[in-house]
C-alpha positions in Angstrom: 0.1 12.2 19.8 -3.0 14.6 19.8 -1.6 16.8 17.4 -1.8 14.6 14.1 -3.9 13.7 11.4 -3.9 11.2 8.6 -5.0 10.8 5.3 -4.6 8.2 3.4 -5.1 8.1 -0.9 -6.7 5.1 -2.8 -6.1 5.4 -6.1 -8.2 3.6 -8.9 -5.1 2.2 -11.0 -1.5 1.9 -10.7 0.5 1.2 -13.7 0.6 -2.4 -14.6 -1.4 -4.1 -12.1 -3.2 -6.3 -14.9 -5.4 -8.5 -13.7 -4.9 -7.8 -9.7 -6.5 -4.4 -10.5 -9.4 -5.4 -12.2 -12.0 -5.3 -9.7 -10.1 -3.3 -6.7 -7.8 0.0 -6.6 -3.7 -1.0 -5.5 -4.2 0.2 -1.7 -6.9 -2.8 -1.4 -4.8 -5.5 -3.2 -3.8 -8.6 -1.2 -0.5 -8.9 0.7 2.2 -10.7 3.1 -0.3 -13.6 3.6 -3.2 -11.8 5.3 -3.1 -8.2 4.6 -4.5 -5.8 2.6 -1.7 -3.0 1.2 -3.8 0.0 2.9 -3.1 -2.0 6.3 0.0 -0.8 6.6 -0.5 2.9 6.0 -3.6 2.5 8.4 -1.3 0.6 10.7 1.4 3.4 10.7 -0.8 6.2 11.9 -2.6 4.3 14.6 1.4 3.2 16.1 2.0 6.7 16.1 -1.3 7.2 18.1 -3.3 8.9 15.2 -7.2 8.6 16.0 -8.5 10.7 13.3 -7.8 9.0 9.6 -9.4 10.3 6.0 -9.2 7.8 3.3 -9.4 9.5 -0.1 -11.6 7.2 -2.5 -11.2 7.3 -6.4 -12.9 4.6 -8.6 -12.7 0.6 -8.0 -13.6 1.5 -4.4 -16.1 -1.3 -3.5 -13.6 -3.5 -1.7 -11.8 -0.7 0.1 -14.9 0.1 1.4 -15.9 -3.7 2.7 -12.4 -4.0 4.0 -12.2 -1.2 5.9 -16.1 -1.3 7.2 -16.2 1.1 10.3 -12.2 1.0 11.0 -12.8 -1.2 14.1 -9.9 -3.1 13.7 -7.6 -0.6 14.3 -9.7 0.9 17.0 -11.0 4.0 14.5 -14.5 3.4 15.1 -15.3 6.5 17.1 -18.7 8.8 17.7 -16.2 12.0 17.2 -13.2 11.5 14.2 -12.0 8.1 13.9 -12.1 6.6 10.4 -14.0 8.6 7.2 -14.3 7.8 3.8 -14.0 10.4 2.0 -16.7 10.2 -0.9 -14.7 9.3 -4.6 -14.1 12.4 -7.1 -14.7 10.8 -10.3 -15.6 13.8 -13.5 -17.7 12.3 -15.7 -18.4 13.9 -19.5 -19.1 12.3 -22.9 -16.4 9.4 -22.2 -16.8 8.9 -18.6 -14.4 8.9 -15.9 -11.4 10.8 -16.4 -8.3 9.5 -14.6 -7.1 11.3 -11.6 -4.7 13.9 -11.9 -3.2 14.3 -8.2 -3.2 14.9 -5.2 -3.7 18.6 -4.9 -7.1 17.6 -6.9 -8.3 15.1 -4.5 -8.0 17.2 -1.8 -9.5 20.2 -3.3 -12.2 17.7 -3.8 -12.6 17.0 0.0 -11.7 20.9 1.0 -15.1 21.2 3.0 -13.5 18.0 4.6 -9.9 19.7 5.8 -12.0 22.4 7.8 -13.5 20.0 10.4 -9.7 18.6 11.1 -9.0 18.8 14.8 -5.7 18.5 15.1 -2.7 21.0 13.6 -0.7 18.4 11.5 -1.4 16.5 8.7 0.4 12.8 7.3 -0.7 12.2 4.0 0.1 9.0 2.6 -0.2 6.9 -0.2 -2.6 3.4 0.7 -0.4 1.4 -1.8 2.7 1.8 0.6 4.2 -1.3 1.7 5.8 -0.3 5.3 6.5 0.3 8.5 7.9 4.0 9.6 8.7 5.3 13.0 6.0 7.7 12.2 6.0 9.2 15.9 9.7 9.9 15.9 9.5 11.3 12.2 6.9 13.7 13.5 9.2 14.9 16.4 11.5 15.4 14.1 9.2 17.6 12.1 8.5 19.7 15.3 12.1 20.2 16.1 13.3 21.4 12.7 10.9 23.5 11.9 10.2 22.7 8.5 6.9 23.7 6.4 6.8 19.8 5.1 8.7 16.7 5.8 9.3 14.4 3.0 10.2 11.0 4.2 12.4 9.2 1.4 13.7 5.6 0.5 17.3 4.5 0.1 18.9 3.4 -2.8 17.2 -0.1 -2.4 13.7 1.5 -3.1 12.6 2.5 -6.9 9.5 2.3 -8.5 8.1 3.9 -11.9 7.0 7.3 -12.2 8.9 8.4 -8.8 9.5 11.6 -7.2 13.2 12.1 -6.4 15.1 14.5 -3.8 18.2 15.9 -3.5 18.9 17.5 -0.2 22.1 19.3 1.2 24.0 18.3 4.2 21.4 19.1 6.9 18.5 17.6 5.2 16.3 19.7 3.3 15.4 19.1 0.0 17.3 21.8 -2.8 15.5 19.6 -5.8 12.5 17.8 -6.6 13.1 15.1 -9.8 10.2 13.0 -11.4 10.0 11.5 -15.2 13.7 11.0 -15.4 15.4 8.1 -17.5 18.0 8.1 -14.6 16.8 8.9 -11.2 19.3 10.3 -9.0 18.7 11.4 -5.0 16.7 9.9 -2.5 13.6 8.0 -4.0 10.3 9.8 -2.3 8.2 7.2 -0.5 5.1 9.9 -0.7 4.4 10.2 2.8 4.7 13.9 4.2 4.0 15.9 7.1 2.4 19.2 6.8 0.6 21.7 9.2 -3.1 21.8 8.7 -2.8 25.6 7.8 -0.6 25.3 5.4 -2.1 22.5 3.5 -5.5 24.4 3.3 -3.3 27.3 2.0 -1.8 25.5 -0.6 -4.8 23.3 -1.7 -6.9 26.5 -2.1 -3.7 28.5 -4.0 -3.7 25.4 -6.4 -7.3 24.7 -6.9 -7.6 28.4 -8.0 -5.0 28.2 -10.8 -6.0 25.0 -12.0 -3.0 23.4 -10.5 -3.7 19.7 -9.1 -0.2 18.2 -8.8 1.4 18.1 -5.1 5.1 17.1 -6.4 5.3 19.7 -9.1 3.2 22.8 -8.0 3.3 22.3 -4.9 7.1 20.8 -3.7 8.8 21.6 -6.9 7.5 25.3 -7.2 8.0 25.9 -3.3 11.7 24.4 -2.7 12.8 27.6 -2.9 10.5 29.6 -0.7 9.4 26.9 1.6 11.5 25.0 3.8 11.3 21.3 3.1 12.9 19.0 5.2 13.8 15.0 4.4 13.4 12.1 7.0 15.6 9.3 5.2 14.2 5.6 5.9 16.7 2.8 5.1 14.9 -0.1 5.7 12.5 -2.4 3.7 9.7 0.0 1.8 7.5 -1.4 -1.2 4.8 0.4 -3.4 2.5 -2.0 -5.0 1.9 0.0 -8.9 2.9 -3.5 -10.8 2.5 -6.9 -11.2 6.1 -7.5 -11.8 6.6 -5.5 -8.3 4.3 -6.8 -6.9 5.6 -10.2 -6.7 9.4 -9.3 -6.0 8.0 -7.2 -3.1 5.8 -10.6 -2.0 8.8 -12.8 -2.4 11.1 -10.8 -0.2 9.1 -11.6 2.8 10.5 -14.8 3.0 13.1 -13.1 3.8 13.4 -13.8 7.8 15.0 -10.4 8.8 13.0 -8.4 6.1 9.7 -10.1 7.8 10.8 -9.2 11.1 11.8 -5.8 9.9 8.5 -5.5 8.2 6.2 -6.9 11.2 8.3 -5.9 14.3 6.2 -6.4 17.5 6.7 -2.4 18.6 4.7 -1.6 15.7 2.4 -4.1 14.9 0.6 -4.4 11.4 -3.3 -4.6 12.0 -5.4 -6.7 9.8 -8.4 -7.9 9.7 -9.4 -11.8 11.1 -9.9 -14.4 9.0 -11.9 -16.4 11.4 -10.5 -20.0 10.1 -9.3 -22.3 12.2 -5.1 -23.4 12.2 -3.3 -24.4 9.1 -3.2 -28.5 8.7 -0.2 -29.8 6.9 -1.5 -33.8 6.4 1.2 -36.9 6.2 2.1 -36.6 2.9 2.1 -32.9 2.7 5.4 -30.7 2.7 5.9 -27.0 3.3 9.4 -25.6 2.7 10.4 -21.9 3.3 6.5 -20.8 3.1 4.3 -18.3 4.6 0.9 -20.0 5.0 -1.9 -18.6 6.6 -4.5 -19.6 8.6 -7.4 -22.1 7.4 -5.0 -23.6 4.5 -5.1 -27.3 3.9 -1.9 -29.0 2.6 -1.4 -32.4 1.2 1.0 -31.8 -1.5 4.0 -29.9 -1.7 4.8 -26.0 -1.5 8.1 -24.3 -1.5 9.0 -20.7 -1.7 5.4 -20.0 -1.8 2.8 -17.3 0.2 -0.9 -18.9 1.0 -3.7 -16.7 2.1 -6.3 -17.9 4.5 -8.0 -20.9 3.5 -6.3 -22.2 0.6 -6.3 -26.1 -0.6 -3.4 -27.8 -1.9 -4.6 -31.7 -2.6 -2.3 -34.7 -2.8 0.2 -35.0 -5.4 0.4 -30.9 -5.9 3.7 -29.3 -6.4 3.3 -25.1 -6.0 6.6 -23.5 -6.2 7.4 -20.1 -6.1 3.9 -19.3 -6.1 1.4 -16.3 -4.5 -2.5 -17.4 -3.9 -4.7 -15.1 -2.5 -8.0 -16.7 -0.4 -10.1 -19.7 -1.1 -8.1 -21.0 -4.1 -7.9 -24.6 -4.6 -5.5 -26.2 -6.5 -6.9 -30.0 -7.5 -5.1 -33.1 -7.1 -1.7 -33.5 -9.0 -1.9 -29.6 -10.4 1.5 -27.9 -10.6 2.0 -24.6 -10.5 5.1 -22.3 -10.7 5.4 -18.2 -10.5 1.6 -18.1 -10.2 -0.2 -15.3 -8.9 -3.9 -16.4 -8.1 -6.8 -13.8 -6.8 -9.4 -15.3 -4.8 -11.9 -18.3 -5.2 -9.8 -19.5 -7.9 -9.8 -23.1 -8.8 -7.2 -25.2 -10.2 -8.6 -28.7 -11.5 -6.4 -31.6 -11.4 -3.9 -32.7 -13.3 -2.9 -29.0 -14.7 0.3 -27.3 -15.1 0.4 -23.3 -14.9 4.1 -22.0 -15.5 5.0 -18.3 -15.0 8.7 -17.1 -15.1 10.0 -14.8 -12.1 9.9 -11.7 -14.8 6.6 -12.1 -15.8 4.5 -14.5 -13.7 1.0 -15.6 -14.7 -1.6 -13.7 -12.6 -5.1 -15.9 -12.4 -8.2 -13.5 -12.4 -11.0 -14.2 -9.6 -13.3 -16.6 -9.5 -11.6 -18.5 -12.4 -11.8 -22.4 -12.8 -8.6 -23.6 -15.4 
């Protein structure tokens, strides 16, 4: 599919990621066992044959930047297009960065960038998306309607804070854009929308002159009347990582058999990086019910409902429950742990007891020893 182009937006912060968004913007957090959020929006473009990605950088940006390396992974390391970051747009005055304000501004940002795009459509995404879209057929669809944007959208299943809603009339395009409602009504927006090339220079360059920088409201909101947007509805699984609280509802559905296979169908595989660790060992005394546990993890004690991340150690006489760890931790002999969420290299000596609640669970920064 020669005629498409992505671009993919990292944002510094999302809402309430606490302590998961201390040192790394949402698209980069941890996910699913052995992925990184941005995976999936990569992941998406390259299914629908996209070979030319932009990823659109904005503070914390240090381990998008060593996850995504040269985009070899998901065959974007090319001499011509392939993978480019896009250098971050951070304003700095008397009190330093200011927080960014939308899309329209990160692109205005990158303008010089939009000129050397080869192909005549554009998919922009967001890198905190948690899915996987038919992304091919929604861009036929684009072509056969002939709509000015497509807005893909969520069912009912899919909310998240600070959304942009749609309403849409009986053949699909959108008579109403909604955001910063106490009750959201339509179609939730999953912020992933097809545009021509043309047309988004137009509009960037219309915005950026007006001081406008927001795609949903001066963009979508002021042009539902004189451009013709057009909805693609999505009704299956669709996450946005922007909390902690989400975050971990969003991790625990995956053990979820027919989410998972939904999620990581073989016709459109999720590419991540390698971990380069040998198999999982489960010893004698070790049990492992209703898991996902990745590669390189050692386990002697017990773990139930629970996602491991490569190389992870659980000693003897552990009991994890309910539980996410991210990479290298270790939890010490006779530690128990429930609604934990650990980030990497995190150690757990022996004999403690860590106790989250499924509303609110207890998020362990990097590198710490407790």
């Amino acid at each position: 599919m020669k005629g498409l182009h992505g671009i993919i937006f990292s944002y510094e912060t999302r809402n309430d990621l606490r302590e998961l968004g201390e040192l790394r913007s949402a698209s980069s957090v941890p996910f699913g066992g052995r992925y990184r959020a941005v995976d999936f929006a990569l992941s998406n473009l390259v299914n629908a044959g996209v070979t030319d990605v932009g990823v659109v950088l904005h503070g914390r940006y240090q381990s998008m930047i060593d996850h995504l390396g040269t985009g070899k992974e998901w065959d974007l390391s090319r001499k011509r297009g392939g993978l480019k970051i896009l250098p971050p747009f951070n304003y700095r005055q008397n009190w330093g960065v200011l927080p960014f304000r939308g899309k329209i501004e990160a692109l205005a940002e990158v303008r010089t960038y939009l000129d050397t795009i080869r192909q005549d459509y554009v998919a922009l995404m967001d890198g905190d998306l948690v899915v996987n879209l038919p992304l091919q057929e929604i861009f036929t669809q684009h072509l056969q309607s002939g709509a000015d944007i497509t807005a893909v959208c969520g069912n009912d299943s899919f909310e998240t804070d600070n959304g942009t809603y749609f309403e849409m009339d009986h053949s699909g395009r959108i008579t109403d854009v909604l955001f910063n409602m106490n009750h959201p009504r339509g179609y939730r927006g999953l912020e992933v929308y097809i545009i021509s090339t043309q047309l988004l220079k137009d509009v960037v360059d219309e915005c950026s002159g007006r001081d406008m920088f927001s795609w949903r409201r001066d963009v979508l909101l002021a042009g539902k009347d004189r451009l013709n947007i057009s909805s693609y509805v999505w009704n299956g699984f669709a996450a946005q990582i922007r909390s902690v609280k989400e975050y971990y509802d969003r991790s625990m559905q995956l053990l979820d058999p027919e989410i998972r296979s939904e999620l990581f169908c073989p016709e459109r595989p999720i590419i991540a990086k390698g971990a380069d660790k040998s198999s999982a060992y489960v010893g004698p005394d070790g049990v492992c019910i209703n898991s996902l546990v990745a590669e390189g993890c050692r386990i002697e004690g017990a773990v139930e409902n629970s996602i491991l991340f490569p190389g992870v150690v659980v000693e003897k006489g552990c009991v994890i429950r309910n539980c996410v760890l991210f990479k290298e931790t270790a939890v010490r002999e006779n530690a128990q742990l429930s609604y934990v969420i650990t980030d990497k290299n995190v150690e757990i000596l022996r004999d403690r007891t860590l106790m989250g609640h499924a509303s609110y669970p207890l998020v362990i920064s990097k590198g710490s020893k407790i």
